[in-house]
N, CA, C and O atoms as a Maestro MAE file, in Angstrom:
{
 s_m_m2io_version
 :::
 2.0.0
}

f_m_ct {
 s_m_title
 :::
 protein
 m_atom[232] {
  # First column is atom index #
  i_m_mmod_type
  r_m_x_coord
  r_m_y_coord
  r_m_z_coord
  i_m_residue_number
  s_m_chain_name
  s_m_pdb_residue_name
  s_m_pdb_atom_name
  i_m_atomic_number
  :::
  1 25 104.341 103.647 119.371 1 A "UNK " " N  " 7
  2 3 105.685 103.144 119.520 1 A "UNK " " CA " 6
  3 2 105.872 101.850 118.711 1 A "UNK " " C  " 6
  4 15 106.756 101.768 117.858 1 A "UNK " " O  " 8
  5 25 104.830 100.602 119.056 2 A "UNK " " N  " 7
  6 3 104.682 99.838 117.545 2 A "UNK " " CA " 6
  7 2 105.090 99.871 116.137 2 A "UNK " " C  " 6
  8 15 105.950 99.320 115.449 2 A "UNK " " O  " 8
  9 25 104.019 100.844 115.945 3 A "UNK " " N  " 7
  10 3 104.433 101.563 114.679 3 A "UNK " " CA " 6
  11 2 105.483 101.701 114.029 3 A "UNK " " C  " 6
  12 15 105.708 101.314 112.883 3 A "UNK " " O  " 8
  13 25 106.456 102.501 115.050 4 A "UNK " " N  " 7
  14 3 107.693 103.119 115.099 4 A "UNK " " CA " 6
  15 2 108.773 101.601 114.718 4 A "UNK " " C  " 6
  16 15 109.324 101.279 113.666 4 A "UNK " " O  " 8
  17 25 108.757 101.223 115.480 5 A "UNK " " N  " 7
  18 3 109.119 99.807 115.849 5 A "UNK " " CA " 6
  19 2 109.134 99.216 114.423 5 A "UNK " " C  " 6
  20 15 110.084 99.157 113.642 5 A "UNK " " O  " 8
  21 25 107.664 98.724 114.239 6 A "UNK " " N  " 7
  22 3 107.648 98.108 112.466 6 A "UNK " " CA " 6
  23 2 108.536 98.411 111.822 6 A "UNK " " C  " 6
  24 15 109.508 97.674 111.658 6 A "UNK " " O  " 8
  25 25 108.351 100.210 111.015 7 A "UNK " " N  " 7
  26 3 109.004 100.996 110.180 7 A "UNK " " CA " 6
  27 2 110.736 100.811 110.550 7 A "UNK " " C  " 6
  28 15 111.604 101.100 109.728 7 A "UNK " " O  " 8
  29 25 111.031 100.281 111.931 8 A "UNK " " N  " 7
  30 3 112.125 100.901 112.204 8 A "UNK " " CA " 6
  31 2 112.850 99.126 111.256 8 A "UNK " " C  " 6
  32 15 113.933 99.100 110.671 8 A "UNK " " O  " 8
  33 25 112.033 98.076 111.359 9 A "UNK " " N  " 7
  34 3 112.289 96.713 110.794 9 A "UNK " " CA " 6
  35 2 112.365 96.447 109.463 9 A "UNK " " C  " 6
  36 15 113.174 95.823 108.776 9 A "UNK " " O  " 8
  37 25 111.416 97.011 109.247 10 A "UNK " " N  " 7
  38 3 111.155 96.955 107.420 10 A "UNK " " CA " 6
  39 2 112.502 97.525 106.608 10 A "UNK " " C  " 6
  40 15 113.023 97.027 105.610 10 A "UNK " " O  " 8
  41 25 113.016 99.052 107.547 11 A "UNK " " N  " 7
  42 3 113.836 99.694 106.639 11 A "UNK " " CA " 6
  43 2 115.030 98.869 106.955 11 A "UNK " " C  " 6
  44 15 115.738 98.542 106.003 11 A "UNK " " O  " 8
  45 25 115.399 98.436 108.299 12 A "UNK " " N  " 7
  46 3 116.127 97.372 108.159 12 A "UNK " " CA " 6
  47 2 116.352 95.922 107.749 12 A "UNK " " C  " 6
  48 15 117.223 95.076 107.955 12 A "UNK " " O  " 8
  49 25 115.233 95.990 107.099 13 A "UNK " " N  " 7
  50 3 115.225 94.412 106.549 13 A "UNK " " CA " 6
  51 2 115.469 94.674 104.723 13 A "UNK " " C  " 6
  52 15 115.778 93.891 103.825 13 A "UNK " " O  " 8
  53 25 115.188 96.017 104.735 14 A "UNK " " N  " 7
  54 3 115.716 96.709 102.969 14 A "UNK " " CA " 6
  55 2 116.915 97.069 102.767 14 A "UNK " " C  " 6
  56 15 117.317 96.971 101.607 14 A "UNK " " O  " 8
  57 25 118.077 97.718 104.059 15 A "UNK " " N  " 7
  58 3 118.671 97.724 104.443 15 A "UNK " " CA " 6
  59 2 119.895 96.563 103.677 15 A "UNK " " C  " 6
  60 15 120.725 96.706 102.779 15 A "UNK " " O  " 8
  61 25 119.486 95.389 104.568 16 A "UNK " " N  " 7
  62 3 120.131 94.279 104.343 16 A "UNK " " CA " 6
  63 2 120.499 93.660 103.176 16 A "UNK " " C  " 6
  64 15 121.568 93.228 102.745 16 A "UNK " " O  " 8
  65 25 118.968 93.731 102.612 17 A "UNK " " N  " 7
  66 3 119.042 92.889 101.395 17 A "UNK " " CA " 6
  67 2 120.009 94.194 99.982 17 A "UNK " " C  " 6
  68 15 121.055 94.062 99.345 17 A "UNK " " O  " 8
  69 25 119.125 95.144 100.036 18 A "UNK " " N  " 7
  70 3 120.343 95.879 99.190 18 A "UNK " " CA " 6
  71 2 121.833 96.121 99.555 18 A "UNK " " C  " 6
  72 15 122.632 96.327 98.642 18 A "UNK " " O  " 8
  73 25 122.256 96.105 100.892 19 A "UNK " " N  " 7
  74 3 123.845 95.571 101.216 19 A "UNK " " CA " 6
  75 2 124.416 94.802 100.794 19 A "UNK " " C  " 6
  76 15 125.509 95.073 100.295 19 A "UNK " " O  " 8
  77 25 123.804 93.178 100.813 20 A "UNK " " N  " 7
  78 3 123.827 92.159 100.199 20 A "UNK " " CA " 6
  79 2 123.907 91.852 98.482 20 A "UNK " " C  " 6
  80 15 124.608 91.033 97.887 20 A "UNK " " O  " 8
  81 25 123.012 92.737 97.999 21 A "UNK " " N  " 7
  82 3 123.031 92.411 96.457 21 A "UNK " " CA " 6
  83 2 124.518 93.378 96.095 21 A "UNK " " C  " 6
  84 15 125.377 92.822 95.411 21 A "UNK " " O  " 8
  85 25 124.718 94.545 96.486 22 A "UNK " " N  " 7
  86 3 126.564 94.952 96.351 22 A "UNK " " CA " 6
  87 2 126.987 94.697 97.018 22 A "UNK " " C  " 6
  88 15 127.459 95.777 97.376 22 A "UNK " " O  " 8
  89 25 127.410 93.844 97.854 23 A "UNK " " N  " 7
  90 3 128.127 93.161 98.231 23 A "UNK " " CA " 6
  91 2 129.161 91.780 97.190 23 A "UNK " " C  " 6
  92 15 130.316 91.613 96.797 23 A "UNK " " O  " 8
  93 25 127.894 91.109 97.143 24 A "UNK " " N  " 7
  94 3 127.878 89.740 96.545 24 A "UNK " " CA " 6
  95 2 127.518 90.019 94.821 24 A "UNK " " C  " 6
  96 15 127.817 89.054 94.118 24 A "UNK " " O  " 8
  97 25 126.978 91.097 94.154 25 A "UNK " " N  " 7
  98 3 126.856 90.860 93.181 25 A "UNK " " CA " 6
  99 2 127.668 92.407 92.554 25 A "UNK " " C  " 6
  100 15 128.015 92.656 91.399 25 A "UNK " " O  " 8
  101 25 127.753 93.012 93.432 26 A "UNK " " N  " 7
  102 3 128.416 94.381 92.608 26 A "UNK " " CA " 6
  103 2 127.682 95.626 91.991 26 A "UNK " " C  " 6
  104 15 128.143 96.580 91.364 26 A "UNK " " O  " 8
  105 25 125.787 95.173 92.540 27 A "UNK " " N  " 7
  106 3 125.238 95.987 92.174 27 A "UNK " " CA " 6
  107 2 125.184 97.189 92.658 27 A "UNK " " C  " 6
  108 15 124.875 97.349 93.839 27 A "UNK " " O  " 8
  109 25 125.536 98.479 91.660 28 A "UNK " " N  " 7
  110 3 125.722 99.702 91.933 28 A "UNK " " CA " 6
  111 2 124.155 100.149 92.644 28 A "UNK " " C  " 6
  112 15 124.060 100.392 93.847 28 A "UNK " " O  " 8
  113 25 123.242 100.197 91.912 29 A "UNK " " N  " 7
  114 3 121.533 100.782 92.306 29 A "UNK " " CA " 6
  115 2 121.601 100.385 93.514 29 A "UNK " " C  " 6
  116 15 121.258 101.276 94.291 29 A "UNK " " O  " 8
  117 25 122.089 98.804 94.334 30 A "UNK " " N  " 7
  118 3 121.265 98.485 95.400 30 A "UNK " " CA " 6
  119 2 122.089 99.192 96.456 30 A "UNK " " C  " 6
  120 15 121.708 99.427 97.603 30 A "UNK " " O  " 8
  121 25 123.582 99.587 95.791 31 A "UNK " " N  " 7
  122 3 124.385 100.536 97.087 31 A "UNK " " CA " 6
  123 2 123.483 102.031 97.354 31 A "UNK " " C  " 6
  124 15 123.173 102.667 98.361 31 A "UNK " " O  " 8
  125 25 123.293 102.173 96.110 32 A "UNK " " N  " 7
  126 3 122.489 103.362 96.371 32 A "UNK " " CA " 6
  127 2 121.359 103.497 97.199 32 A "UNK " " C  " 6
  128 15 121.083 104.443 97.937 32 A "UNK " " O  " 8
  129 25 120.754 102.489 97.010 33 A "UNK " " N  " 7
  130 3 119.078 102.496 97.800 33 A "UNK " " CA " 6
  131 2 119.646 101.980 99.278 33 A "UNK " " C  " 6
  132 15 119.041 102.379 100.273 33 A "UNK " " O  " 8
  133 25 120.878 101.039 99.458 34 A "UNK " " N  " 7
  134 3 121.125 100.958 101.123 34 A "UNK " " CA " 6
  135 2 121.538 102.196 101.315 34 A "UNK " " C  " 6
  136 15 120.705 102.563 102.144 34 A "UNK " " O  " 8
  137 25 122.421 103.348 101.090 35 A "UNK " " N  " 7
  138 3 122.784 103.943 101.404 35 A "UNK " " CA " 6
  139 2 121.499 104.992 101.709 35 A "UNK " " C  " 6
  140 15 121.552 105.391 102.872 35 A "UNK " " O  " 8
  141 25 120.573 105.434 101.094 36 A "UNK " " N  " 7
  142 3 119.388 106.008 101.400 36 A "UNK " " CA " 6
  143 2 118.542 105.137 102.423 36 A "UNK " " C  " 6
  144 15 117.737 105.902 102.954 36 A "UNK " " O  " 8
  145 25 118.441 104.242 102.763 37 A "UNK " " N  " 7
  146 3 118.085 103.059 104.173 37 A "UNK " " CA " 6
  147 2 118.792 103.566 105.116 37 A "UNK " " C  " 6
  148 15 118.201 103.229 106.142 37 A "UNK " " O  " 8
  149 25 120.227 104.525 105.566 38 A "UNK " " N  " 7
  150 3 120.767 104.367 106.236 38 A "UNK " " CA " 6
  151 2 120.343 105.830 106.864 38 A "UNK " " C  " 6
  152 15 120.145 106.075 108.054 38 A "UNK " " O  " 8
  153 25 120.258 106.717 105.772 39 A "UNK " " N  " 7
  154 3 119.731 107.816 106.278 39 A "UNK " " CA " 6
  155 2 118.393 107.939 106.476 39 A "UNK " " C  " 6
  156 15 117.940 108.940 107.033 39 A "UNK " " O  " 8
  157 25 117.506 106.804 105.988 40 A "UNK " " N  " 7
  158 3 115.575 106.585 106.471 40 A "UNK " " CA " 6
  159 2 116.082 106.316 107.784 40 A "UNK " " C  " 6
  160 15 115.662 107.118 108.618 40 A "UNK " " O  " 8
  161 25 117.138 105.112 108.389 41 A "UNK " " N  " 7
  162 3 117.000 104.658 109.821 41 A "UNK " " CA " 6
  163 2 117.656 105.893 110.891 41 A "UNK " " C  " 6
  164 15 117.358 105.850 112.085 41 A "UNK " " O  " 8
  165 25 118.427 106.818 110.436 42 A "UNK " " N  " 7
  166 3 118.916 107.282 111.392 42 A "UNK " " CA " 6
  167 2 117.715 108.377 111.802 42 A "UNK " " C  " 6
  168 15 117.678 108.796 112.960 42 A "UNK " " O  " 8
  169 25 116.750 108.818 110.826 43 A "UNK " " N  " 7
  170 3 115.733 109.294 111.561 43 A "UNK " " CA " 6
  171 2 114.741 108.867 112.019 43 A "UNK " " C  " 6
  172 15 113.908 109.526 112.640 43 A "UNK " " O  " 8
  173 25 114.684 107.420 111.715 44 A "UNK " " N  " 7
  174 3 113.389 106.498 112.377 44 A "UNK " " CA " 6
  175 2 114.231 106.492 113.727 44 A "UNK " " C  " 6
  176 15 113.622 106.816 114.746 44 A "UNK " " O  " 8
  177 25 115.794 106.097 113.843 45 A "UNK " " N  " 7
  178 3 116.178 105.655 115.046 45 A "UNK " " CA " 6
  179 2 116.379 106.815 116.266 45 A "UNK " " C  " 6
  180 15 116.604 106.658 117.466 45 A "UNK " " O  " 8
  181 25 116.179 108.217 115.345 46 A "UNK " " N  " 7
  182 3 116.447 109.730 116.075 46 A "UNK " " CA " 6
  183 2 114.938 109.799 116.896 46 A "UNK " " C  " 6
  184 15 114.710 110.152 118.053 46 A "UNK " " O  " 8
  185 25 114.234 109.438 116.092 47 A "UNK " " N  " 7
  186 3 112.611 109.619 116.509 47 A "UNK " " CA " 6
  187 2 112.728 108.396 117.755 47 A "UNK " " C  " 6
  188 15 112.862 108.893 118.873 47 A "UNK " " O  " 8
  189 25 112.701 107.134 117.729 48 A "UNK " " N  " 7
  190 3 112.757 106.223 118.409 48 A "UNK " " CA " 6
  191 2 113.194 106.332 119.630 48 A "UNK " " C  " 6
  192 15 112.599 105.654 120.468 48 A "UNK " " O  " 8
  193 25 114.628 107.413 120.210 49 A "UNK " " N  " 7
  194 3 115.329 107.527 120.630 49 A "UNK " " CA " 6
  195 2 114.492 108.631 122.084 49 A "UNK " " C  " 6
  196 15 114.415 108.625 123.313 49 A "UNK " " O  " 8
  197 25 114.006 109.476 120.871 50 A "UNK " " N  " 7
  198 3 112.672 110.832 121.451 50 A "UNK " " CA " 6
  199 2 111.754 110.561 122.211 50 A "UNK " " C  " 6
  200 15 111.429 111.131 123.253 50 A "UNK " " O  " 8
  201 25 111.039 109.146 121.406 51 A "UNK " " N  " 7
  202 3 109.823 108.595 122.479 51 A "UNK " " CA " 6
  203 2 110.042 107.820 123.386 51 A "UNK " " C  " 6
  204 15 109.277 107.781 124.350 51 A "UNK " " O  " 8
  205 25 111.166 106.996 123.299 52 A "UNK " " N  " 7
  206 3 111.787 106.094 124.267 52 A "UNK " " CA " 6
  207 2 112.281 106.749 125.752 52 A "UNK " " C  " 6
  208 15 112.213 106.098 126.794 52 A "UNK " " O  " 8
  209 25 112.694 107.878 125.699 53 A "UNK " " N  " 7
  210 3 112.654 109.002 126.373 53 A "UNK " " CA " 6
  211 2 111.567 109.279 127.597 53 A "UNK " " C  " 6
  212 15 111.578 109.153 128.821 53 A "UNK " " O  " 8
  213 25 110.418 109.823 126.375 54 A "UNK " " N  " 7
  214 3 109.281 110.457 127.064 54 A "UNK " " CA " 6
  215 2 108.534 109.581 127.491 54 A "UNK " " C  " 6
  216 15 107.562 110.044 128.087 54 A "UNK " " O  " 8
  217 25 108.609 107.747 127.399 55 A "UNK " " N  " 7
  218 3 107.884 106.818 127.895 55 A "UNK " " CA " 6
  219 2 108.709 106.938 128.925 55 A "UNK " " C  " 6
  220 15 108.052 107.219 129.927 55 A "UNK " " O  " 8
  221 25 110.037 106.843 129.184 56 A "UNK " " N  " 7
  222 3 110.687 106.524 130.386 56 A "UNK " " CA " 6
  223 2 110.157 107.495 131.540 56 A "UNK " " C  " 6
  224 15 109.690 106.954 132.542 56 A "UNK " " O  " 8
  225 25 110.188 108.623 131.487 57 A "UNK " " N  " 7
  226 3 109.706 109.700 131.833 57 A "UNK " " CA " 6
  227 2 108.856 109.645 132.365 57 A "UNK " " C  " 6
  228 15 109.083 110.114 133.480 57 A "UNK " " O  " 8
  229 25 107.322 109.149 132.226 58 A "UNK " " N  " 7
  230 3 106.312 109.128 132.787 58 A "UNK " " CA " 6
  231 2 105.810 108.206 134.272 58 A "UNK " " C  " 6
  232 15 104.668 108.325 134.717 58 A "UNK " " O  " 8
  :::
 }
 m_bond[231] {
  # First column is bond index #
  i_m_from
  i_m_to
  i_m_order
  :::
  1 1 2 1
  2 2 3 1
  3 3 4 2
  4 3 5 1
  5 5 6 1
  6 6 7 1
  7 7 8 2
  8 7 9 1
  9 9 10 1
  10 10 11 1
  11 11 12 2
  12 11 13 1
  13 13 14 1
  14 14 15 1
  15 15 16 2
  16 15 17 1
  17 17 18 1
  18 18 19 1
  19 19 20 2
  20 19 21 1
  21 21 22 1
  22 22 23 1
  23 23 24 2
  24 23 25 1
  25 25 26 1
  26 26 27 1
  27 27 28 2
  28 27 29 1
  29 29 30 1
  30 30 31 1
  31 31 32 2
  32 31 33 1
  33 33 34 1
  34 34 35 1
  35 35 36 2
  36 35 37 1
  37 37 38 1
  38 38 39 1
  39 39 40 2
  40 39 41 1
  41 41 42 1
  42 42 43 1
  43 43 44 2
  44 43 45 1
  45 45 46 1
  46 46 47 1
  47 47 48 2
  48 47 49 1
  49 49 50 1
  50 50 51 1
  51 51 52 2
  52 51 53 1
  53 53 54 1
  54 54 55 1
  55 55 56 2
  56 55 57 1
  57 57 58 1
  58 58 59 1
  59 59 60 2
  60 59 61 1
  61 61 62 1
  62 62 63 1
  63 63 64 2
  64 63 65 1
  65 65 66 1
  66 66 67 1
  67 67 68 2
  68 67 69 1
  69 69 70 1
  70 70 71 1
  71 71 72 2
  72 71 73 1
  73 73 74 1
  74 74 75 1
  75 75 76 2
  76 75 77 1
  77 77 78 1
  78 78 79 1
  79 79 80 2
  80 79 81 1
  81 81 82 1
  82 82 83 1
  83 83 84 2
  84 83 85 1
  85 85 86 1
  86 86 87 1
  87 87 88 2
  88 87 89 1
  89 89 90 1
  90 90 91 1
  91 91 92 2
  92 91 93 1
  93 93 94 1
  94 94 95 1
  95 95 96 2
  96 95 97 1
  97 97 98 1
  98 98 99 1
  99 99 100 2
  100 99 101 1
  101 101 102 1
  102 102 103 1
  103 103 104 2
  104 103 105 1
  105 105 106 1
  106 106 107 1
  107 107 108 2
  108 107 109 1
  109 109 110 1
  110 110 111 1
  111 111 112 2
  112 111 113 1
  113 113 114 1
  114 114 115 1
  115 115 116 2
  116 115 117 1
  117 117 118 1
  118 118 119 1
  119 119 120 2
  120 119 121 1
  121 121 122 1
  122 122 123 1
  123 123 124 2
  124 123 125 1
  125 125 126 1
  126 126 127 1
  127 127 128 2
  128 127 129 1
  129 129 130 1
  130 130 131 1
  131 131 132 2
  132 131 133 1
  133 133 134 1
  134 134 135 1
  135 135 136 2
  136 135 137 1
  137 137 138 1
  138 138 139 1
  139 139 140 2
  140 139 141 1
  141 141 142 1
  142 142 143 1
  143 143 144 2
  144 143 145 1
  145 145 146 1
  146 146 147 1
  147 147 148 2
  148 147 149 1
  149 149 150 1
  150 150 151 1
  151 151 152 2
  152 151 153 1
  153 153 154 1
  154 154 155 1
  155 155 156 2
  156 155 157 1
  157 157 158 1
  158 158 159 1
  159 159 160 2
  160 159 161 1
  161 161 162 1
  162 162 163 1
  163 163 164 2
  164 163 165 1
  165 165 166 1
  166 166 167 1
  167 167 168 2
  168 167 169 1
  169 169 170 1
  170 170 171 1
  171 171 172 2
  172 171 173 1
  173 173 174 1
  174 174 175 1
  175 175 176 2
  176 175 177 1
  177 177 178 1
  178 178 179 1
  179 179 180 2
  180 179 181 1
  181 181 182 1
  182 182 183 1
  183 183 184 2
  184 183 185 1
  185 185 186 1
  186 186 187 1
  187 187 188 2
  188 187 189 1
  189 189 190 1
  190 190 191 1
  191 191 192 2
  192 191 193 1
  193 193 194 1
  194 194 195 1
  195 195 196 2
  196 195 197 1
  197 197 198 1
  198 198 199 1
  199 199 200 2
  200 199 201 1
  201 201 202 1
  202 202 203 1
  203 203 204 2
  204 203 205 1
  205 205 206 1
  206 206 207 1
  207 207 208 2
  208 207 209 1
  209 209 210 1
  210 210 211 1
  211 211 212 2
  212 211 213 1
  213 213 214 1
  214 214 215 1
  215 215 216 2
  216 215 217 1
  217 217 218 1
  218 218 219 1
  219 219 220 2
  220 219 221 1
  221 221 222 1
  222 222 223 1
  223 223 224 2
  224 223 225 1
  225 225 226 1
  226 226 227 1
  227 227 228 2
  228 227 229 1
  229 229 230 1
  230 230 231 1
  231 231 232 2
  :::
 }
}
């Protein structure tokens, strides 16, 4: 779950910063690579969602 956790930070901390560079600078590439961050988190956060679950569970 750690693990999970990390990965789930990192992609949001890549997330950010390529939001930020089109945002503020207009760069096309970094919309692209947030926009692929958004679909890495929704399955880190689908998975997250799964085990968070099956811990409750027990």
């Amino acid at each position: 779950m750690q693990e999970l956790i990390g990965k789930i930070n990192a992609e949001m901390a890549a997330f950010n910063e390529d939001a930020q560079l089109q945002s503020e600078k207009a760069n096309k590439a970094a919309g692209t690579r947030a926009r692929k961050s958004t679909l890495n988190l929704e399955k880190l956060l689908k998975e997250f969602r799964k085990l968070s679950l099956e811990e409750s569970k027990k």
